[in-house]
C-alpha positions in Angstrom: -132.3 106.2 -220.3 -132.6 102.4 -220.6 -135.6 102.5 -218.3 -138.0 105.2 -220.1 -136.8 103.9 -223.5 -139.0 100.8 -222.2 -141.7 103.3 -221.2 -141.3 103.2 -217.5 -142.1 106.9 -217.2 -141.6 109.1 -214.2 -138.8 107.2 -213.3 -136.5 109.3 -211.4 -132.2 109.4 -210.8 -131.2 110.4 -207.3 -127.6 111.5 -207.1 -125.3 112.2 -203.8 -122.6 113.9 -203.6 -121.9 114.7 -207.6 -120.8 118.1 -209.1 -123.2 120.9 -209.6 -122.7 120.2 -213.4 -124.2 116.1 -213.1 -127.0 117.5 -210.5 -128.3 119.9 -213.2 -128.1 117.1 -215.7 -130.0 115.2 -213.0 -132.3 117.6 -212.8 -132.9 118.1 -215.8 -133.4 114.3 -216.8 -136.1 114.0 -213.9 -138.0 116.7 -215.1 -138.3 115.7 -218.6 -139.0 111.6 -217.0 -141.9 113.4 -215.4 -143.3 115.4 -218.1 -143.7 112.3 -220.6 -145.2 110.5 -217.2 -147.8 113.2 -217.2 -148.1 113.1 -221.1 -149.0 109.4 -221.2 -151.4 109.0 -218.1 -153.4 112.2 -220.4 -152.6 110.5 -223.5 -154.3 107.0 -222.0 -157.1 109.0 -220.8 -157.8 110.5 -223.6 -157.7 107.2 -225.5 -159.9 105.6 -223.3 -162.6 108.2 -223.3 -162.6 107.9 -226.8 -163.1 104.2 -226.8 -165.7 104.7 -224.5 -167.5 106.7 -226.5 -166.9 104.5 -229.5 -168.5 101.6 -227.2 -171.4 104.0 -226.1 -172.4 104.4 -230.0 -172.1 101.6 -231.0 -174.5 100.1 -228.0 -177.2 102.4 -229.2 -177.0 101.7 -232.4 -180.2 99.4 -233.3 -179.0 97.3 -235.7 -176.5 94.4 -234.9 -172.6 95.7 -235.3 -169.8 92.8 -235.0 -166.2 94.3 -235.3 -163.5 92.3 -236.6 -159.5 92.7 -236.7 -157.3 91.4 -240.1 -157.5 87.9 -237.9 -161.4 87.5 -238.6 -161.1 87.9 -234.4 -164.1 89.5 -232.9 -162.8 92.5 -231.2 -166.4 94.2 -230.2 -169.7 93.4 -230.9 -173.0 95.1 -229.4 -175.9 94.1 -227.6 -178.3 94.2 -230.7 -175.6 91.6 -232.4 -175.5 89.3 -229.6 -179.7 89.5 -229.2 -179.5 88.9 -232.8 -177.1 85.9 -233.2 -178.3 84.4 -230.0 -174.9 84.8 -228.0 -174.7 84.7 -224.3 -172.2 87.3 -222.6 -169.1 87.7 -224.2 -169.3 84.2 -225.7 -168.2 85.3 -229.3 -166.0 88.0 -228.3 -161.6 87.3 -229.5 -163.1 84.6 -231.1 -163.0 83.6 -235.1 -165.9 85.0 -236.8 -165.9 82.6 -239.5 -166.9 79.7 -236.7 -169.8 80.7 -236.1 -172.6 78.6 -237.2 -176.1 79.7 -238.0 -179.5 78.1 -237.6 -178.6 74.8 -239.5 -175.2 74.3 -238.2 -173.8 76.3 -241.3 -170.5 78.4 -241.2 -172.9 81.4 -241.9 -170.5 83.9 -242.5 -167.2 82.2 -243.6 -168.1 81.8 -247.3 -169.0 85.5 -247.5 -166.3 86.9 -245.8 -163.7 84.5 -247.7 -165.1 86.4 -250.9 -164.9 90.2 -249.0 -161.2 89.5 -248.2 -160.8 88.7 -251.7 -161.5 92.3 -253.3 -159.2 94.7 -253.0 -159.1 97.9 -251.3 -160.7 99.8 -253.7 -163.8 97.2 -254.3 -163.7 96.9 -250.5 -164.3 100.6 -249.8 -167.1 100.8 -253.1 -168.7 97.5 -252.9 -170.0 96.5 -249.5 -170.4 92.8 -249.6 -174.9 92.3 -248.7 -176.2 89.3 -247.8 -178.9 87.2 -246.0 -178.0 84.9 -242.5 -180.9 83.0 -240.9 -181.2 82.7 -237.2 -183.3 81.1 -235.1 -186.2 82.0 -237.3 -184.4 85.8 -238.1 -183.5 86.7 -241.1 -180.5 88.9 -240.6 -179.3 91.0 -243.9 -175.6 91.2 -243.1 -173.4 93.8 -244.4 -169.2 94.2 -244.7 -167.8 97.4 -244.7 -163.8 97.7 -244.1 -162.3 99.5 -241.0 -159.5 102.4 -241.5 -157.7 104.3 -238.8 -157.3 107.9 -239.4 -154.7 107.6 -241.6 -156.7 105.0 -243.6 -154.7 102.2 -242.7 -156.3 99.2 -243.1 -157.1 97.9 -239.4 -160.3 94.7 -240.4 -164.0 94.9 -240.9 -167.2 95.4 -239.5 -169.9 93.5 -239.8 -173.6 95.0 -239.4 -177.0 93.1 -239.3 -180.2 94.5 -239.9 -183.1 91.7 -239.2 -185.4 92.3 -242.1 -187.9 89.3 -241.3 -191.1 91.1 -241.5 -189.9 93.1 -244.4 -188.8 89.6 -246.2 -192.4 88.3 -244.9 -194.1 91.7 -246.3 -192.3 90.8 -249.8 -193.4 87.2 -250.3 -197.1 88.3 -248.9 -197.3 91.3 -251.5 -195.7 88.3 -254.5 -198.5 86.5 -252.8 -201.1 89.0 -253.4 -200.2 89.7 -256.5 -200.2 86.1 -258.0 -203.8 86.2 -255.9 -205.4 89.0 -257.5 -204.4 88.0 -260.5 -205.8 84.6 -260.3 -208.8 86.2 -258.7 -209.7 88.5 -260.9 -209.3 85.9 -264.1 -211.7 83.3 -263.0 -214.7 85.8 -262.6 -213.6 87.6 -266.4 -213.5 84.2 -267.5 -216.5 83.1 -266.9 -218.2 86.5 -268.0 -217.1 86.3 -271.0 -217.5 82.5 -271.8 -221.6 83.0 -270.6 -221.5 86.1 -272.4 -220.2 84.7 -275.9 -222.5 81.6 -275.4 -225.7 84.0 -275.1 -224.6 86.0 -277.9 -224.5 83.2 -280.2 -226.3 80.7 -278.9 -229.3 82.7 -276.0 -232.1 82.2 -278.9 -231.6 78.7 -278.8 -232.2 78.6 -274.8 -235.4 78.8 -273.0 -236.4 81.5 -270.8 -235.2 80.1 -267.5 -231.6 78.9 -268.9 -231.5 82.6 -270.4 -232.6 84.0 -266.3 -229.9 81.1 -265.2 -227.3 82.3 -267.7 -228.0 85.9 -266.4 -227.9 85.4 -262.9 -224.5 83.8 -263.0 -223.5 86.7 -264.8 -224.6 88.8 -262.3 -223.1 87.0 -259.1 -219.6 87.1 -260.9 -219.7 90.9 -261.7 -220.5 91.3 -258.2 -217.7 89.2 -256.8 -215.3 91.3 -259.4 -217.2 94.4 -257.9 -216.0 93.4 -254.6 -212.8 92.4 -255.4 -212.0 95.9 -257.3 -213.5 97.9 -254.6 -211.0 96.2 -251.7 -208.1 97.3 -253.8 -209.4 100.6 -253.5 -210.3 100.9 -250.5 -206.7 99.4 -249.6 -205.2 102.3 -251.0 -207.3 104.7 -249.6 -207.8 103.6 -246.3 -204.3 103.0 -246.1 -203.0 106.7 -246.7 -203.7 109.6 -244.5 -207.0 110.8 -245.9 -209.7 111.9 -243.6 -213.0 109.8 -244.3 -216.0 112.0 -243.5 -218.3 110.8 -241.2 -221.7 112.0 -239.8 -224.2 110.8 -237.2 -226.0 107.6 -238.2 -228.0 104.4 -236.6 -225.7 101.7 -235.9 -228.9 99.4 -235.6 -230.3 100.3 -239.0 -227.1 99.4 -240.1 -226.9 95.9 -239.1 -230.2 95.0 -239.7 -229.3 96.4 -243.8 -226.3 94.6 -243.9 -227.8 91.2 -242.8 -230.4 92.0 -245.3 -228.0 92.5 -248.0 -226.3 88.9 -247.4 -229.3 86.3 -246.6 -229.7 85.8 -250.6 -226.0 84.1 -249.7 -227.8 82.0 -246.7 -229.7 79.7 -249.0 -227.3 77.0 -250.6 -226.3 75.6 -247.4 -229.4 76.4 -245.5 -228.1 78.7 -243.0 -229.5 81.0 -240.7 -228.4 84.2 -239.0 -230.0 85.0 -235.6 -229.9 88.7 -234.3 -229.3 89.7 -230.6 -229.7 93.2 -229.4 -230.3 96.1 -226.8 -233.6 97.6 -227.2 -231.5 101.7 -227.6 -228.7 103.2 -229.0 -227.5 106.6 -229.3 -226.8 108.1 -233.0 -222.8 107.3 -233.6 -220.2 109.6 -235.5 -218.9 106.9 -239.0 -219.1 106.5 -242.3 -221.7 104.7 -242.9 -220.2 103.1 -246.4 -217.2 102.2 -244.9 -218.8 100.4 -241.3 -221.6 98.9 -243.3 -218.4 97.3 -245.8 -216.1 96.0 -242.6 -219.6 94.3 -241.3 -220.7 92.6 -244.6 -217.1 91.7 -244.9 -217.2 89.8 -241.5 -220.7 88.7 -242.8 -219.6 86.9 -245.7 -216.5 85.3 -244.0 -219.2 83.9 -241.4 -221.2 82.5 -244.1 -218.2 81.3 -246.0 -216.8 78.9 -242.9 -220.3 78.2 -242.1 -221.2 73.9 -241.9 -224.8 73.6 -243.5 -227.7 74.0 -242.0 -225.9 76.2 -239.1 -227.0 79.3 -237.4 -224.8 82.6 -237.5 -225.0 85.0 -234.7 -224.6 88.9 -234.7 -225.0 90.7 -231.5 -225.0 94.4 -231.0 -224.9 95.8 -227.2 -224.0 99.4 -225.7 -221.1 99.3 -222.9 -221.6 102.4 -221.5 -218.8 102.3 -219.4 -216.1 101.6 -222.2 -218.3 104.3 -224.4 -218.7 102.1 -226.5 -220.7 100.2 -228.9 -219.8 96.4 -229.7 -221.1 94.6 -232.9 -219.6 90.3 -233.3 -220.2 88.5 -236.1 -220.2 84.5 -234.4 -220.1 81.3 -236.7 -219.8 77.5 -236.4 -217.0 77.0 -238.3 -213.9 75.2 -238.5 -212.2 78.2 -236.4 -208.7 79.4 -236.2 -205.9 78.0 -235.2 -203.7 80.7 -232.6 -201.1 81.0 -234.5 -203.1 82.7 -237.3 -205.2 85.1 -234.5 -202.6 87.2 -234.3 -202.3 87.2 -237.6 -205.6 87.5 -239.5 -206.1 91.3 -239.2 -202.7 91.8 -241.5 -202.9 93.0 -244.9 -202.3 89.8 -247.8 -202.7 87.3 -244.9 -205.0 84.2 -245.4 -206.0 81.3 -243.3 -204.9 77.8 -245.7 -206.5 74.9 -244.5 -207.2 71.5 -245.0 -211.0 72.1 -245.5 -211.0 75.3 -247.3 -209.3 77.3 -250.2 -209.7 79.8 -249.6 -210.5 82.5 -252.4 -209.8 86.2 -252.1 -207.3 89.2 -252.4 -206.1 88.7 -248.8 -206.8 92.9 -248.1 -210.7 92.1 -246.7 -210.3 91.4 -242.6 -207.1 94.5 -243.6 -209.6 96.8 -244.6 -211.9 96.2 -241.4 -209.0 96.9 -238.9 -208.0 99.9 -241.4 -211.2 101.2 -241.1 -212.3 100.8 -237.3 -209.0 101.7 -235.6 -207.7 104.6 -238.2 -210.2 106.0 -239.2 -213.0 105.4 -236.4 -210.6 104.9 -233.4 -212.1 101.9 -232.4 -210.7 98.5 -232.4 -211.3 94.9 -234.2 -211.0 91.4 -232.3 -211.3 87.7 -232.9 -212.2 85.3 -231.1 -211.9 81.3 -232.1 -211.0 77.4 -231.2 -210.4 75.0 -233.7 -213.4 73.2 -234.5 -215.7 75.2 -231.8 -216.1 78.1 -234.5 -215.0 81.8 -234.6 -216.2 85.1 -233.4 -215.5 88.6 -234.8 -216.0 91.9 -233.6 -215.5 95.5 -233.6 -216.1 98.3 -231.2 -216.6 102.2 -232.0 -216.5 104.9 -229.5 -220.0 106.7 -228.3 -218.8 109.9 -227.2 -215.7 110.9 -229.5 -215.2 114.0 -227.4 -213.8 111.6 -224.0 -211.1 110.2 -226.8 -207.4 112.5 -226.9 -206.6 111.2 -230.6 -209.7 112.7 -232.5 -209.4 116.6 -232.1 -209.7 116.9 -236.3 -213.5 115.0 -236.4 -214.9 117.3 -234.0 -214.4 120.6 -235.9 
């Protein structure tokens, strides 16, 4: 009795010689010894498979899960946690969550789960305690939630962490382009309406070319405001699932009326732009409107970053065996540092630099991957060294029919 009281189960008593009354007794003893053996070794399996499949879920999950007992111990933690707190093996694991130390040697979590342990069950189980960890360059949004058996005791905590960098990132670019626009779109009102006012009262007084001066401003900022309101536009309409309609058109017209439309931009720092092409090209299924926009916009970025007295080159060839056609805009500019490559294609993001401030809604090189890879199922490049210039381009397909993604613009 002392021995399965201390849960060494399966035990058994052998007797010799005793009466038929003690054997039974025996007997009886033995059997129920082996019945609880039997019971436990089910009762462990059965515990273990479901811990297994405890650990199975929460290794799929895709966000960062650190459980913790009433100790603060870690108990089990995923891969996704350890990817995200930068942990090697089990380095973390029966260890004191509060110790660990973020990016700048901070106790990143102590603080935080100082003021969880604080609440009481009720808050604990309404009012999940949210905040932000940074790591390594991450930023982790960390959640508590409490942990209950099935009785709902009270067993610890779990910790999960989301990484919600890019959506941080995406925040501060859309505060970004909203302080922009507004910026933008004040300066060209402003002056409109201070050339406007001083014609109305004054345009008498001024000769006829001040008066064509006057008017010409006028007529450069309603343009620029023009331009400006038409990229939020097109940004939300690009941007949503609406079919553009296209029909067959002449990619060379095209560039030659686009580079048309932009050398009254050449002139104030005596720039030139030189035009390289095949002699043929076969008629290609766009919208014109929209390709003629994503070309004038890498048009008038050329000419922006353009030194004086500099040449910028467009080139149009036919790569027949990518069917495809190829159009790059090239410039002598200042150029782009690598870090900002990968990046200038992204909607709000614009190149600061010690040369140029640049203007603008941050939505224009956007709209131009928008347009060519969504809605023309082609793709946009750059290509640039710092201080050697940059070069962008853009390629649409020839024959739309060889492409699996564009079933809907062939009915």
């Amino acid at each position: 009795v002392h021995k399965i009281s201390s849960g060494e189960f399966g035990y058994k008593i052998e007797g010799e010689n005793v009466s038929d009354e003690v054997q039974e007794l025996f007997d009886s003893f033995n059997d129920m010894s082996a019945r609880l053996n039997i019971y436990e070794e089910q009762n462990i399996e059965q515990i273990t498979l479901e811990r297994n499949k405890l650990e199975a879920v929460l290794m799929s999950i895709v966000n960062g899960v650190v459980v913790c007992d009433n100790n603060d111990n870690v108990v089990l933690l995923n891969g996704h946690a350890k990817e995200l707190l930068e942990l090697e093996g089990d380095e973390l694991l029966n260890t004191n969550i509060q110790q660990y130390v973020d990016t700048e040697g901070e106790y990143c979590f102590a603080e935080k789960i100082d003021e969880y342990k604080n609440l009481s069950m009720e808050e604990k189980s309404s009012k999940p305690i949210i905040f932000n960890v940074t790591i390594g360059g991450r930023i982790l949004k960390s959640i508590i939630s409490p942990m209950y058996t099935r009785n709902h005791d009270y067993v610890g905590y779990i910790i999960v962490l989301i990484d919600v960098t890019r959506e941080t990132e995406m925040d501060l670019m859309k505060s970004q382009f909203i302080s922009n626009v507004s910026h933008e779109l004040r300066t060209p009102v402003t002056v409109l309406r201070s050339y406007i006012d001083t014609l109305y009262n004054y345009g008498e007084e001024f000769d006829l070319e001040t008066q064509k001066e006057f008017i010409g401003t006028l007529n450069t900022e309603i343009v620029r405001l023009n331009r400006m309101v038409n990229d939020i536009l097109d940004f939300s309409r690009l941007d949503s699932n609406a079919k553009i309609e296209k029909s067959e058109n002449d990619i060379s017209q095209l560039v030659d009326s686009c580079v048309s439309q932009v050398e009254v931009l050449l002139k104030d720092n005596n720039l030139k732009i030189d035009i390289q092409k095949d002699n043929e090209f076969p008629l290609l299924m766009f919208n014109y409107d929209a390709i003629a926009r994503a070309l004038t916009n890498y048009l008038s970025n050329a000419i922006k970053y353009a030194p004086k007295d500099s040449t910028i080159t467009v080139k149009l060839f036919n790569e027949i065996d990518k069917n495809q056609v190829t159009v790059t805009v090239k410039d002598e500019g200042c150029g782009i540092a690598p870090e900002h490559q990968k990046k200038v294609f992204e909607r709000f993001f614009r190149v600061e630099n010690k040369i140029h401030s640049v203007k603008g809604t941050g939505l224009g090189l956007h709209l131009v991957k928008t347009t060519i890879e969504k809605h023309h199922y082609g793709n946009v490049f750059v290509q640039s060294q710092v201080g050697q210039g940059s070069t962008f381009g853009f390629s649409l397909p020839v024959d739309l029919s060889k492409l699996d993604c564009v079933e809907d613009d062939l009915v």
